[in-house]
C-alpha angles and dihedrals in degrees: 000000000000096000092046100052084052092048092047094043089047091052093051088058090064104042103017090170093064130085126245096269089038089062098041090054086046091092091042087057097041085047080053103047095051088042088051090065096063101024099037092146094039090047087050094054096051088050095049091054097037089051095045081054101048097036098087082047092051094221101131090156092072097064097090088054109052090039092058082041087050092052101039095046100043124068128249083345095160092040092054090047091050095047085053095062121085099247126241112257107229132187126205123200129175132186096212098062149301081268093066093048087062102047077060101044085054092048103040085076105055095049096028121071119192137090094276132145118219128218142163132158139280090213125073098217140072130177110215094239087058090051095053088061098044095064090064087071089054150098098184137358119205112190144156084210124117111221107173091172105037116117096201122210085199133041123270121220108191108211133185116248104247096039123242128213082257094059102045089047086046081057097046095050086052087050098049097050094042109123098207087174082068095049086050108064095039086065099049086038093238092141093071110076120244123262092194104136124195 
């Protein structure tokens, strides 16, 4: 009882105009906050089933918390919800050399969270027309390439080549609001509706 009176009259120190819930869920938000700018989609999707659950208790204002106790109880949580999406394709493409693609290839991991597949090409050149073509297969390309007269079917993201902290968040932020439902079923062409008689 001790510790927790410290603890609560520490907190109201800090941030004396909220109640006392209000203060206790303050570290879980601010956890959240700092995790959400690396797991936006897993985050989403632990939101989505804690508030489903807490909904018909009307109690909103826990979210916060169970989602900080889900991730800090259960191992690897934000890994496994990333290995369920269907990654991003991206493609990589430097005009210096394949080398370079694969410098980045090594380095995007290790900055960029998200369920996402790198490639990039053995061979150092590219025609434009071929290009054209390749960005049909693609979720993102990230290049250091200027293509003046390239219609994308994809979105471009120009990089330095030796990344910065910008590019890699400009490529994050891409990542988390990426709706790869969406992608999905343009590809499979579920979005059309069906003609089938019987």
């Amino acid at each position: 009882m001790k510790w927790s009176t410290l603890l609560g009259n520490e907190l109201f120190c800090y941030y004396p105009e909220k109640h006392s819930i209000e203060i206790l869920h303050e570290s879980e938000k601010i956890m959240l906050h700092l995790i959400d700018k690396k797991y936006y989609q897993e985050i989403k999707k632990l939101e989505n089933v804690v508030s489903n659950f807490l909904s018909p208790l009307h109690q909103e204002e826990f979210v916060p918390l169970y989602i900080s106790f889900l991730i800090t109880t259960i191992d690897n949580l934000l890994q496994r919800l990333i290995n369920s999406d269907r990654p991003i394709k991206v493609l990589l493409l430097s005009d210096t050399s394949t080398t370079h693609e694969r410098f980045w290839h090594s380095v995007f991991p290790d900055f960029i969270k998200g369920a996402v597949t790198y490639e990039h090409f053995e061979t150092p050149f590219i025609k434009q027309d071929q290009l054209t073509d390749l960005t049909q297969q693609y979720d993102l390309i990230v290049t250091n390439v200027t293509m003046k007269d390239l219609v994308p079917a994809c979105p471009l993201i120009a990089i330095n080549a030796f990344p910065t902290a910008k590019d890699f968040d400009r490529i994050q932020q891409f990542i988390n609001q990426f709706d790869p439902l969406l992608s999905r079923k343009e590809l499979h062409h579920e979005l059309t509706p069906s003609t089938e008689t019987r």
